[in-house]
C-alpha atoms as a printed R data frame, in Angstrom:
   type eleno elety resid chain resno       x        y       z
1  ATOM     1    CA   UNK     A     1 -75.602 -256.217  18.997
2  ATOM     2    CA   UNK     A     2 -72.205 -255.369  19.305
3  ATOM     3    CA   UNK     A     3 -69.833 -256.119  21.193
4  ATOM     4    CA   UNK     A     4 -67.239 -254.208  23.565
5  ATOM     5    CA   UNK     A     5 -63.641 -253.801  22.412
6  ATOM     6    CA   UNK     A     6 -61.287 -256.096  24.157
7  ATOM     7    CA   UNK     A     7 -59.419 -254.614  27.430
8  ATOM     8    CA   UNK     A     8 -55.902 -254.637  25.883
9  ATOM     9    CA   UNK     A     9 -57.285 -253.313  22.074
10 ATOM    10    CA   UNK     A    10 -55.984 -250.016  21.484
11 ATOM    11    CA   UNK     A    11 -58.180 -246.342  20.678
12 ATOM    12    CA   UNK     A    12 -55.905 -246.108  17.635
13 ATOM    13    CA   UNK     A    13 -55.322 -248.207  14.840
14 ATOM    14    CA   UNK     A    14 -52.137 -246.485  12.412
15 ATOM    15    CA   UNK     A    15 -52.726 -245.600   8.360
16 ATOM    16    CA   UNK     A    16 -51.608 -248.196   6.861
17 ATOM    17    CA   UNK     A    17 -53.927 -251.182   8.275
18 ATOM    18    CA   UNK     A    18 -56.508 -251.563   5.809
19 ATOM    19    CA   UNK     A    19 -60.610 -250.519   6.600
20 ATOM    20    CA   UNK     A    20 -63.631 -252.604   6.638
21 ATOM    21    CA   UNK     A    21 -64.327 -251.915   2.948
22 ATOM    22    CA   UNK     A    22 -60.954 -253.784   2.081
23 ATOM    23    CA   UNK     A    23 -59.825 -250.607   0.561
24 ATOM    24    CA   UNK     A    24 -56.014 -250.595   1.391
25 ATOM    25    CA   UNK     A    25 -54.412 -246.637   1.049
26 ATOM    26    CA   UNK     A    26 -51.024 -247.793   1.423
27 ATOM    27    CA   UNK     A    27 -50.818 -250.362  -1.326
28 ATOM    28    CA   UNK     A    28 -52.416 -247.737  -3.597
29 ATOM    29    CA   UNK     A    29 -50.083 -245.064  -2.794
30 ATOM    30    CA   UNK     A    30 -46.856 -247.154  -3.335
31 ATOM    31    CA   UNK     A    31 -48.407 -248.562  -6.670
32 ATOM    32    CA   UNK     A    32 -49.546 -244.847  -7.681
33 ATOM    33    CA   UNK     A    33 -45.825 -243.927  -6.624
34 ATOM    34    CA   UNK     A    34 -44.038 -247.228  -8.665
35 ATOM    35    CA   UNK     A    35 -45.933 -246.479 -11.598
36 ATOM    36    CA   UNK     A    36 -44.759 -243.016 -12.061
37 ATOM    37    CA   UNK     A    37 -41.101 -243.973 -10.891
38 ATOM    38    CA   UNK     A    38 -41.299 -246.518 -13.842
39 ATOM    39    CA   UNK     A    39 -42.351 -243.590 -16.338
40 ATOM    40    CA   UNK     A    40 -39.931 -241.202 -15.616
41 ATOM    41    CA   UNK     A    41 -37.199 -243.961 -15.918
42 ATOM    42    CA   UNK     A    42 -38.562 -244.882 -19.218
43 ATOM    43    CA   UNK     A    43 -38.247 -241.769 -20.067
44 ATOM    44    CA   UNK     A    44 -35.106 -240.844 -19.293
45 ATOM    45    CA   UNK     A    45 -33.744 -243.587 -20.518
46 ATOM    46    CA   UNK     A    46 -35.113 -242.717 -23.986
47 ATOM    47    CA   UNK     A    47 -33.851 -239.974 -24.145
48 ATOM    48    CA   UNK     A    48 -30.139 -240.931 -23.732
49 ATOM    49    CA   UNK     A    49 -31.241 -243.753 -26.203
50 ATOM    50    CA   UNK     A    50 -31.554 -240.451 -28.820
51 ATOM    51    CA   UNK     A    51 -28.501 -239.162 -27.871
52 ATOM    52    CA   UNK     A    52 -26.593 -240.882 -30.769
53 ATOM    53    CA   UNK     A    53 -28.639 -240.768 -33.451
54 ATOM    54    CA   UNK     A    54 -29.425 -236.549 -32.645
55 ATOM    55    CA   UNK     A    55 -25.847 -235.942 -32.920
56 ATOM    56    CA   UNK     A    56 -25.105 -237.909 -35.853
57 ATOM    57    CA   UNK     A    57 -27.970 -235.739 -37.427
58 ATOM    58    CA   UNK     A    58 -26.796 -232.828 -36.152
59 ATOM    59    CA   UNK     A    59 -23.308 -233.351 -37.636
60 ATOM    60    CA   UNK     A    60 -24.360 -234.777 -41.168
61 ATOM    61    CA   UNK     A    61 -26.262 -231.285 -41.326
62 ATOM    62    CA   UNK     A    62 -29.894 -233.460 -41.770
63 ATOM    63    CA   UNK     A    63 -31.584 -231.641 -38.606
């Protein structure tokens, strides 16, 4: 049997509140988003880790 919502509840209930299955969108999109802010800072800070050692190649003629 179920019961009616309470007078003062509200039709709508925003995004970011999680559903009955626990599943919680928000936290998955900001995780999804942080992981591939992570990677492209990794990444670009390997390559101006290379920077050095390419042009030391490049001028000892080894490239």
């Amino acid at each position: 049997m179920s019961m009616p919502p309470h007078a003062l509840a509200s039709e709508h209930l925003p995004g970011f509140i999680p559903g009955p299955d626990g599943s919680d969108p928000l936290f998955t999109v900001v995780m999804f988003l942080l992981v591939i802010l992570l990677m492209a800072i990794g990444i670009i800070y390997l390559k101006l880790h290379a920077i050095p050692g390419r042009l030391w190649l490049d001028m000892a003629g080894l490239s």
